[in-house]
C-alpha positions in Angstrom: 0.0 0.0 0.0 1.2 3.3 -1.0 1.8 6.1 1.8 -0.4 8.4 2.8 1.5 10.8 4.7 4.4 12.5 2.2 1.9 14.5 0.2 1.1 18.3 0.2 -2.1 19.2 1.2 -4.4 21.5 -0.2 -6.2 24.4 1.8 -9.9 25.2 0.6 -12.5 27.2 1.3 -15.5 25.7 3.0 -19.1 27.0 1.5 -22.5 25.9 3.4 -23.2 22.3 4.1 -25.5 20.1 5.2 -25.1 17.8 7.8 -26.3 16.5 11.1 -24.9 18.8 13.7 -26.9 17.9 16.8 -24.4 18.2 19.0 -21.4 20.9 19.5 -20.3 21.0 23.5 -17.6 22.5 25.1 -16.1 19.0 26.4 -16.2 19.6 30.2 -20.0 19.5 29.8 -22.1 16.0 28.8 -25.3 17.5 26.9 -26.7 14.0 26.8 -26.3 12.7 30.3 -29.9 13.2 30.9 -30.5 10.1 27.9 -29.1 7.6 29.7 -30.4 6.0 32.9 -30.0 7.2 36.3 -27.8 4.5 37.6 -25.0 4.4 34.8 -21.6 4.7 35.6 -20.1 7.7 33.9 -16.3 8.2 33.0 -15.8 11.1 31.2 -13.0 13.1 28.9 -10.6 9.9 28.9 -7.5 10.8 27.6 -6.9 8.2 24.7 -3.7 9.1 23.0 -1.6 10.3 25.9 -1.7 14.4 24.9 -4.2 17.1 25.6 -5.8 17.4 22.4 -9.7 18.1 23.0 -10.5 16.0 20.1 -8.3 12.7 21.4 -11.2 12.3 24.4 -13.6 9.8 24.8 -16.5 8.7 27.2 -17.4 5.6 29.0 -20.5 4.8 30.1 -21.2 1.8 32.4 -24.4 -0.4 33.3 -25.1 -0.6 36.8 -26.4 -4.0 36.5 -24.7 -5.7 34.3 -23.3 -8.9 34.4 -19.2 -9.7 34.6 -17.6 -7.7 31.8 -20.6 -6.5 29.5 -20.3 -6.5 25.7 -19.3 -2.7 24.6 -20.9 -0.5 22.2 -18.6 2.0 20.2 -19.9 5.1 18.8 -18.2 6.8 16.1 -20.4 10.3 15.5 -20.8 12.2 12.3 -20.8 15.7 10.8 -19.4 15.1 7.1 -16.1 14.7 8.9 -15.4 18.0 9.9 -18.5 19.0 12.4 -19.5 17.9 16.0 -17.8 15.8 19.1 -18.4 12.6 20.9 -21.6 13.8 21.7 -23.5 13.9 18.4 -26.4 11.5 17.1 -27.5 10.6 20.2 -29.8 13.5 20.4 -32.5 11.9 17.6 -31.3 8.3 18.6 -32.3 8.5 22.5 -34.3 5.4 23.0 -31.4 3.6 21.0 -28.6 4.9 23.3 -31.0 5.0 26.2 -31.6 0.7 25.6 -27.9 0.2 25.2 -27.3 0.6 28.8 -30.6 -0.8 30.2 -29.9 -3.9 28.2 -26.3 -4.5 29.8 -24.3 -3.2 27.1 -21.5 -1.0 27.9 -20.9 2.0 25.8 -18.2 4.2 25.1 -18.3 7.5 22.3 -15.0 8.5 20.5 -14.0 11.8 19.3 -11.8 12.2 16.5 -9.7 15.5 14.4 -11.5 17.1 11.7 -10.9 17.3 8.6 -10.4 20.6 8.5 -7.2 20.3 10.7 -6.4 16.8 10.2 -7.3 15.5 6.9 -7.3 11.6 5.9 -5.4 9.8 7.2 -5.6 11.2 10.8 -9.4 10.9 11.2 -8.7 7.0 11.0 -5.5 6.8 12.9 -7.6 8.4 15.6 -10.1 6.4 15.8 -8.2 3.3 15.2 -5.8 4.8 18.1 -9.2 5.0 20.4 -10.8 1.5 20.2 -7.3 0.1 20.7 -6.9 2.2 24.0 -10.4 0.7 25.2 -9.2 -3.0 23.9 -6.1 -2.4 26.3 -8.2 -0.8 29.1 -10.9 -3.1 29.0 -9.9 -5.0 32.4 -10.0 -1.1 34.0 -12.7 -0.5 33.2 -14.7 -3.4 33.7 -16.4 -4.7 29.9 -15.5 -7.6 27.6 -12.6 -6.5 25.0 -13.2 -9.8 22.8 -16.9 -8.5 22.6 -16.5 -5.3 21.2 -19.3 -3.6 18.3 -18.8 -0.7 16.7 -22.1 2.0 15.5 -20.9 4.7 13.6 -23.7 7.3 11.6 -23.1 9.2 8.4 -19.0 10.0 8.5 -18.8 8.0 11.8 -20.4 5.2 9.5 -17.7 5.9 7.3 -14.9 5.7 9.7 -16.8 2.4 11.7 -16.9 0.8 8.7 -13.1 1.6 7.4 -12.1 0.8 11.2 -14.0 -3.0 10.6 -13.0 -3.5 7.2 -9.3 -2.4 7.2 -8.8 -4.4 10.2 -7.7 -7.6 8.8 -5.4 -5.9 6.2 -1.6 -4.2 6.4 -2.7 -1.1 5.9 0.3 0.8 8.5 -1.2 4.1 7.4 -4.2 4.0 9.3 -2.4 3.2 12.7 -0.3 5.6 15.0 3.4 4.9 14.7 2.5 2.3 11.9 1.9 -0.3 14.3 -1.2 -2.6 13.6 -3.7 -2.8 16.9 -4.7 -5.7 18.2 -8.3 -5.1 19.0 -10.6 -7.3 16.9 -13.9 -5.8 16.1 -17.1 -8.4 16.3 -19.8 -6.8 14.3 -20.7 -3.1 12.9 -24.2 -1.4 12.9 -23.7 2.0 9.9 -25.8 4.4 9.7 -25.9 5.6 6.1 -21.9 5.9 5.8 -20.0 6.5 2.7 -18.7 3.6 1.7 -17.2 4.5 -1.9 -15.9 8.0 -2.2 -15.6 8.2 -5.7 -19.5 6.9 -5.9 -20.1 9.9 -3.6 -19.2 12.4 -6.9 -22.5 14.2 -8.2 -22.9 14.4 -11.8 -23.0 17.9 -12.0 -20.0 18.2 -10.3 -17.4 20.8 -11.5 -14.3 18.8 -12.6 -11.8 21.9 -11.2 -9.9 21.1 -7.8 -10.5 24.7 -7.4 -14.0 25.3 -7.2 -16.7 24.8 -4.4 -15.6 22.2 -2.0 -17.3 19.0 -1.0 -17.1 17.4 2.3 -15.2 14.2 0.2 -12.2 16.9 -0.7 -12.2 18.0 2.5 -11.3 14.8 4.1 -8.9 13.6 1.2 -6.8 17.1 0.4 -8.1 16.8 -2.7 -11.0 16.5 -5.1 -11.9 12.7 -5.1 -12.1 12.6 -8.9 -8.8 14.1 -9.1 -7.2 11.6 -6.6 -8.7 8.1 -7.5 -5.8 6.8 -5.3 -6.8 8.7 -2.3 -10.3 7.8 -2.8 -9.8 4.2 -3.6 -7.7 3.8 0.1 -9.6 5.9 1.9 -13.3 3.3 0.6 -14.5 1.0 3.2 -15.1 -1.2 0.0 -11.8 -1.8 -0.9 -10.9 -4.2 2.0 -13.9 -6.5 2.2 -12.7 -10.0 2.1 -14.3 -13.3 3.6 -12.6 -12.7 6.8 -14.4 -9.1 7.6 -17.1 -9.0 10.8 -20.9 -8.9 10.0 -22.8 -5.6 9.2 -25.9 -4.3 9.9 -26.6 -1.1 7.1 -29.5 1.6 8.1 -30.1 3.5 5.2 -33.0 6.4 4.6 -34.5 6.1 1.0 -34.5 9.9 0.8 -31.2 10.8 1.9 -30.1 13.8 0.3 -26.4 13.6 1.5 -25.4 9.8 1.3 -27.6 8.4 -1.6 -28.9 4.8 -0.7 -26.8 3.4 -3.4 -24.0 3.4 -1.4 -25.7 1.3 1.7 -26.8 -0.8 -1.1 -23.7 -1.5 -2.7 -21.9 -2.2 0.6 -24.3 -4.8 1.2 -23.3 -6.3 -2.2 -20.5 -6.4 -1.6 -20.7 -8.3 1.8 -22.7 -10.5 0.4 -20.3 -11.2 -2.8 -17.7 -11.8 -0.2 -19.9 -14.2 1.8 -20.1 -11.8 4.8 -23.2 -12.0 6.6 -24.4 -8.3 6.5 -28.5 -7.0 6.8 -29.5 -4.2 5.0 -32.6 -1.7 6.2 -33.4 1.6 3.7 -36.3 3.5 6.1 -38.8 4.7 3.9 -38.7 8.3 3.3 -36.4 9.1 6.4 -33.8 12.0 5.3 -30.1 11.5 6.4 -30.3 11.4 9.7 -33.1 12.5 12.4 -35.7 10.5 14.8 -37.0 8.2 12.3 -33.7 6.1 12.8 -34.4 5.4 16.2 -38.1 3.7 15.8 -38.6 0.3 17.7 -38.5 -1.3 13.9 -34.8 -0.3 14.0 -34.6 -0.8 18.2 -35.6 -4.6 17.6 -33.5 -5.0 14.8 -30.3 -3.4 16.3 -31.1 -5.0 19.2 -31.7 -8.8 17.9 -28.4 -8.1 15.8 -25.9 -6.9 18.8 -27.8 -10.2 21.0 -26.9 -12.4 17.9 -22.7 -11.5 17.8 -21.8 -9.7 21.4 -24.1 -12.1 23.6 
C-alpha cells in the first residue's frame, strides 16, 4: 500500500453544508447525560492518545447491572467529517442509546480530528488509536474487550466501517506509529456511511480542484475525482474479504447527503464476499433524524448486537 503521509495538502475554502450537527459542546459538559439512565456509571474526557488534544477524548458509560464484563458499544459520530464531538447522534437516537445501557451493554463515544485540521489519514488513525486504547483498558474499566461492536452514523459510518473493514489488512497508514492494533472488532451497525468515495461524486460536479468544495475533498486534500488513489484507500469497499465482521446497514430512502446506493452497494459487496451483513433503507427518512431510532430499528439493532456480542 502506497503512503499516505508524504503529500502536500491542499487548503480550501469551506461553503454551506449540510449535515447532522446535533451536537457541539464544550467537552467539560455532557449535553446528553440526561438520555441515559440514572444509575450508569459515567467516566468522562478519557484521555486516549496520551496528549491534551480536546478531540483525542472519549466517554465511557457503564451499566449498573450488568453482568461480569458486559459486551461494549462503540460510537463513532458524524458531521461530514469536519463537524461535532463525541456527543452527536445521540440527540435523535435516544431510546437507541437510552436501551444500550438498560440492556447490559457497555458504551463508550469516541472523538476524533477534523478534517479541516487533520485531513485523511488522521481521522482514522484516531479512531483506530481509540478502540485500541479501550481493547487495552478493557480490564479497567470493567467490559469484555473480545466482545467489542462498533455503531458509527453518516462519516462515523464511514470511519466504523473503514475501522472493521481495514482491520484484517496491512494497511500501516491508518495506525499511529505504523503499528497494527490488536483489537478485533465483532460486528458493525452503519448508519448511512460513505462507503465508496468516488460513488459519492455528483454528476453535476465541477471537474476543477479549485471550485466549491465537498465534504469528500475536504477529508482527502483533494478533489476525489482528481485523486482516484486517495479515494480508492480511503473506501471501506476496498478491504472486504471473507474474513471481515458482519454488518448491519440503516439507510433512509430519501437521503439527500449519502444516496442509498451506497448502503446498497456495501451490502453487495458483503454479500459477494460471503459476509453475513443485513441491509434496512427507512422509507422516506432524510439522512439522519428521529426516524432512525423507531422500535422497527430498536428490535432489529437489538436482535443483531444479542446475535454476535451475547
Amino acid at each position: 500500500m502506497a503512503t499516505l503521509l508524504n503529500r502536500k495538502w491542499i487548503k480550501i475554502a469551506l461553503p454551506g453544508l449540510l449535515v447532522a450537527a446535533t451536537c457541539c459542546q464544550a467537552q467539560n459538559v455532557n449535553p446528553v447525560k440526561a438520555i441515559f439512565p440514572t444509575d450508569t456509571r459515567f467516566v468522562a474526557n478519557v484521555a486516549y492518545a496520551g496528549d491534551t488534544l480536546k478531540k483525542h477524548l472519549l466517554d465511557i458509560y457503564l451499566p449498573a447491572k450488568a453482568g461480569t464484563n458486559p459486551p461494549l458499544v462503540v460510537w463513532v459520530h458524524g458531521g461530514g467529517w469536519m463537524m461535532n464531538d463525541k456527543y452527536a447522534d445521540m440527540g435523535y437516537m435516544k431510546n437507541t442509546v437510552r436501551s444500550i445501557l438498560e440492556k447490559g451493554y457497555a458504551f463508550a463515544s469516541i472523538d476524533y480530528r477534523h478534517s479541516t485540521t487533520a485531513p485523511f489519514p488522521a481521522l482514522i488513525q484516531d479512531c483506530n488509536q481509540a478502540l485500541e486504547f479501550l481493547y487495552q483498558n478493557a480490564a479497567k474499566y470493567g467490559y469484555d474487550r473480545n466482545r467489542i461492536a462498533l455503531m458509527g452514523f453518516s462519516a462515523g459510518g464511514h470511519l466504523a466501517s473503514l475501522m472493521a473493514l481495514s482491520n484484517n489488512n496491512s494497511v500501516t497508514d491508518f495506525y499511529v506509529n505504523h503499528k497494527k492494533p490488536s483489537f478485533h472488532i465483532k460486528t458493525v451497525v452503519d448508519f448511512y456511511g460513505p462507503a465508496d468515495l468516488l460513488a459519492m461524486i455528483r454528476r453535476d460536479a465541477p471537474l476543477s480542484d479549485t471550485s466549491v468544495a465537498s465534504p469528500e475533498k475536504y477529508l482527502l486534500g483533494a478533489s476525489p475525482v482528481l485523486r482516484p488513489d486517495l479515494a480508492k484507500i480511503a473506501s471501506p469497499v476496498t478491504y472486504i474479504d471473507k474474513n471481515d465482521p458482519p454488518f448491519l446497514i440503516i439507510q433512509g430512502e430519501k437521503d439527500e447527503s449519502v444516496p442509498a446506493a451506497q448502503s446498497v452497494m456495501l451490502s453487495a459487496w458483503l454479500t459477494r464476499a460471503q459476509v453475513k451483513n443485513k441491509l434496512i433503507v427507512v422509507p422516506g427518512a432524510p439522512h439522519y433524524g428521529t426516524m432512525f431510532d423507531s422500535d422497527f430499528n430498536q428490535k432489529a439493532i437489538f436482535d443483531w448486537l444479542d446475535t454476535y456480542l451475547k
